[in-house]
C-alpha positions as CSV (number, residue, x, y, z in Angstrom):
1,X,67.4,-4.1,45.5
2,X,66.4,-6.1,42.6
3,X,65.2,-9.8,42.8
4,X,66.2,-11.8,40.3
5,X,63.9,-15.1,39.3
6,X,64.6,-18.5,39.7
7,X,66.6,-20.5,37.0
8,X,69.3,-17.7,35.9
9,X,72.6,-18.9,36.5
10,X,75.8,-17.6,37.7
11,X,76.8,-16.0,34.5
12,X,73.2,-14.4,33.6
13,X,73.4,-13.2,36.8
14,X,76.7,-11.4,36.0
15,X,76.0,-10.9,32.3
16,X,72.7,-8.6,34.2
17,X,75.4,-6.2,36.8
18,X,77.5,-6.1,33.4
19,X,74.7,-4.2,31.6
20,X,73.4,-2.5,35.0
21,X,76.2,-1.3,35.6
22,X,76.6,0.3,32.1
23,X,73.1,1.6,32.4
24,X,74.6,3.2,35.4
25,X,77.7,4.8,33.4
26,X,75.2,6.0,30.8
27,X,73.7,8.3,32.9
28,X,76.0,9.5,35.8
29,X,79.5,9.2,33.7
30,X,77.5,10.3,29.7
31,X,74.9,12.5,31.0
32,X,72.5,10.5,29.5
33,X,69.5,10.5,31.9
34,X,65.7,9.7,31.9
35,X,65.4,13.3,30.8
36,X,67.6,13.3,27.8
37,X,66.6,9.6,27.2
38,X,62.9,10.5,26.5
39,X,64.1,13.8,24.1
40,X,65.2,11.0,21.8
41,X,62.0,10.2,20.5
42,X,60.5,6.9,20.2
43,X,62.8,3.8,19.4
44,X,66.2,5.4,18.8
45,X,67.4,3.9,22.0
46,X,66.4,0.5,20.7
47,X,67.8,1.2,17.1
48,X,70.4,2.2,18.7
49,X,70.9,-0.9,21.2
50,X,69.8,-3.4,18.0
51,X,72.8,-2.3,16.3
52,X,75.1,-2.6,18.9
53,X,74.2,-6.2,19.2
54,X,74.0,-7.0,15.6
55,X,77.6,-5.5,15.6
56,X,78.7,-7.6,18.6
57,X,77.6,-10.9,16.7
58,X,78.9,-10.3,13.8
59,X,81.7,-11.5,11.8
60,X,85.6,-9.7,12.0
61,X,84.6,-8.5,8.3
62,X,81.2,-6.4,9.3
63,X,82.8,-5.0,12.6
64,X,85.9,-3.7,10.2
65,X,83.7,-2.3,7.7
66,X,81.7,-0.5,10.8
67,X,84.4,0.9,12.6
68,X,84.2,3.8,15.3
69,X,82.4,6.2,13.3
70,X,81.4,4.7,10.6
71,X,77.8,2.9,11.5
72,X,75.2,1.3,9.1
73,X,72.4,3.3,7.5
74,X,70.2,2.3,10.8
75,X,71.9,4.2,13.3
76,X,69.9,6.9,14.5
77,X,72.3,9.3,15.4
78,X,75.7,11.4,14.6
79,X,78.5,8.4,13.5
80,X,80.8,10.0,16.0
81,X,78.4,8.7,18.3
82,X,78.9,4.9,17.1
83,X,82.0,3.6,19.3
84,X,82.3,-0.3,18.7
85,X,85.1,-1.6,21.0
86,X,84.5,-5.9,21.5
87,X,81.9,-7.8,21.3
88,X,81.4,-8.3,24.9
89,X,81.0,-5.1,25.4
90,X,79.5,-4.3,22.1
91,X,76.8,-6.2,23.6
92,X,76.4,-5.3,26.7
93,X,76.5,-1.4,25.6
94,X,73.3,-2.8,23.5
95,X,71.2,-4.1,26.1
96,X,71.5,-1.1,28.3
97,X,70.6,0.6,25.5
98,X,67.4,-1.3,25.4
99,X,67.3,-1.1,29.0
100,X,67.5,2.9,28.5
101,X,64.6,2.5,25.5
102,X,62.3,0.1,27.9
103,X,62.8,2.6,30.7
104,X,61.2,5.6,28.2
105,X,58.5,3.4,27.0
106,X,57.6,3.0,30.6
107,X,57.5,6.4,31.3
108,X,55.4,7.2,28.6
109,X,52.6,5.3,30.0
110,X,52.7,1.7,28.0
111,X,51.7,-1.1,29.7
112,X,54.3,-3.5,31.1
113,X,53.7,-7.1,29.1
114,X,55.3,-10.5,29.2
Protein backbone atom coordinates (compact mmCIF):
# COMPACT_ATOMS: atom_id res chain seq x y z
CA UNK A 1 0.00 0.00 0.00
CA UNK A 2 1.26 3.45 -0.66
CA UNK A 3 1.59 6.18 2.10
CA UNK A 4 0.92 9.33 1.17
CA UNK A 5 2.78 12.46 3.11
CA UNK A 6 1.33 14.87 5.24
CA UNK A 7 -0.24 18.17 3.82
CA UNK A 8 -2.00 16.68 0.50
CA UNK A 9 -5.51 17.27 0.51
CA UNK A 10 -8.64 15.53 -0.42
CA UNK A 11 -8.38 16.34 -4.06
CA UNK A 12 -4.44 15.61 -4.47
CA UNK A 13 -5.26 12.68 -2.87
CA UNK A 14 -7.82 11.80 -5.70
CA UNK A 15 -6.09 13.77 -8.48
CA UNK A 16 -2.96 10.73 -7.27
CA UNK A 17 -5.72 7.31 -7.74
CA UNK A 18 -6.84 9.36 -10.95
CA UNK A 19 -3.28 8.95 -12.56
CA UNK A 20 -2.64 5.53 -10.65
CA UNK A 21 -5.25 4.20 -11.80
CA UNK A 22 -4.34 5.15 -15.48
CA UNK A 23 -0.87 3.97 -14.89
CA UNK A 24 -2.74 0.84 -14.08
CA UNK A 25 -4.87 0.88 -17.54
CA UNK A 26 -1.64 1.53 -19.36
CA UNK A 27 -0.23 -1.59 -18.72
CA UNK A 28 -3.01 -4.31 -18.03
CA UNK A 29 -5.74 -2.71 -20.58
CA UNK A 30 -2.65 -1.11 -23.51
CA UNK A 31 -0.11 -3.59 -23.03
CA UNK A 32 2.20 -1.18 -22.08
CA UNK A 33 4.40 -2.72 -19.41
CA UNK A 34 7.84 -2.13 -17.64
CA UNK A 35 9.15 -4.22 -20.51
CA UNK A 36 7.83 -2.37 -23.43
CA UNK A 37 8.21 0.90 -21.33
CA UNK A 38 12.02 0.59 -21.15
CA UNK A 39 12.14 -0.44 -25.31
CA UNK A 40 11.17 3.13 -25.68
CA UNK A 41 14.38 4.60 -25.15
CA UNK A 42 15.27 7.32 -22.89
CA UNK A 43 12.64 10.27 -22.38
CA UNK A 44 9.96 9.47 -24.88
CA UNK A 45 7.66 8.62 -21.95
CA UNK A 46 8.30 12.05 -20.57
CA UNK A 47 8.03 13.79 -24.18
CA UNK A 48 5.33 12.01 -24.39
CA UNK A 49 3.61 12.85 -20.86
CA UNK A 50 5.04 16.79 -21.35
CA UNK A 51 2.78 17.06 -24.27
CA UNK A 52 -0.11 15.74 -22.95
CA UNK A 53 -0.02 18.28 -20.30
CA UNK A 54 0.91 21.17 -22.40
CA UNK A 55 -2.15 20.08 -24.39
CA UNK A 56 -4.39 19.87 -21.30
CA UNK A 57 -3.53 23.54 -20.42
CA UNK A 58 -3.87 24.92 -23.27
CA UNK A 59 -6.26 27.13 -24.98
CA UNK A 60 -9.61 25.71 -27.20
CA UNK A 61 -7.43 27.02 -30.23
CA UNK A 62 -4.12 24.82 -29.67
CA UNK A 63 -6.22 21.65 -28.60
CA UNK A 64 -8.28 22.14 -32.14
CA UNK A 65 -5.20 22.64 -34.08
CA UNK A 66 -3.79 19.24 -32.31
CA UNK A 67 -6.53 17.04 -32.64
CA UNK A 68 -6.48 13.07 -32.36
CA UNK A 69 -3.82 12.47 -34.68
CA UNK A 70 -2.45 15.35 -35.36
CA UNK A 71 0.31 16.14 -32.48
CA UNK A 72 3.10 18.86 -32.48
CA UNK A 73 6.56 18.25 -33.95
CA UNK A 74 7.65 16.92 -30.14
CA UNK A 75 5.73 13.96 -30.05
CA UNK A 76 7.84 11.00 -30.15
CA UNK A 77 5.76 8.57 -31.69
CA UNK A 78 3.26 7.55 -34.62
CA UNK A 79 0.29 10.54 -34.55
CA UNK A 80 -2.20 7.77 -34.44
CA UNK A 81 -0.81 7.33 -31.16
CA UNK A 82 -1.77 11.10 -29.98
CA UNK A 83 -5.48 10.75 -28.59
CA UNK A 84 -6.41 14.13 -26.85
CA UNK A 85 -9.91 13.73 -25.18
CA UNK A 86 -10.31 16.77 -22.13
CA UNK A 87 -8.14 18.37 -20.27
CA UNK A 88 -8.73 16.45 -17.20
CA UNK A 89 -7.85 13.65 -18.63
CA UNK A 90 -5.40 15.04 -20.95
CA UNK A 91 -3.62 15.56 -17.89
CA UNK A 92 -3.92 12.90 -16.02
CA UNK A 93 -2.90 10.59 -19.16
CA UNK A 94 0.43 12.97 -18.85
CA UNK A 95 1.39 12.35 -15.51
CA UNK A 96 1.12 8.65 -15.77
CA UNK A 97 3.06 9.03 -18.55
CA UNK A 98 5.79 10.57 -16.42
CA UNK A 99 4.95 8.17 -13.87
CA UNK A 100 5.65 5.28 -16.73
CA UNK A 101 9.11 7.45 -17.74
CA UNK A 102 10.22 7.79 -13.75
CA UNK A 103 9.52 4.10 -13.33
CA UNK A 104 12.24 3.27 -16.47
CA UNK A 105 14.71 5.71 -15.13
CA UNK A 106 14.49 3.75 -11.97
CA UNK A 107 15.06 0.72 -13.52
CA UNK A 108 17.95 1.73 -15.26
CA UNK A 109 19.81 2.36 -12.15
CA UNK A 110 19.54 6.37 -11.58
CA UNK A 111 19.52 7.48 -8.31
CA UNK A 112 16.25 8.52 -6.64
CA UNK A 113 16.59 12.53 -5.84
CA UNK A 114 14.37 15.19 -4.20
Amino acid sequence: MLVLPEGLTAEDVVALSMIAAERARQITAKGFTPAHDDAQGPSNLEMAGGEYLVHAGSGEVNRQLFSPGHPSAEWPWPSEFWKPKSPMRDGVKGCALGVAGIAARLRRGEPVEG
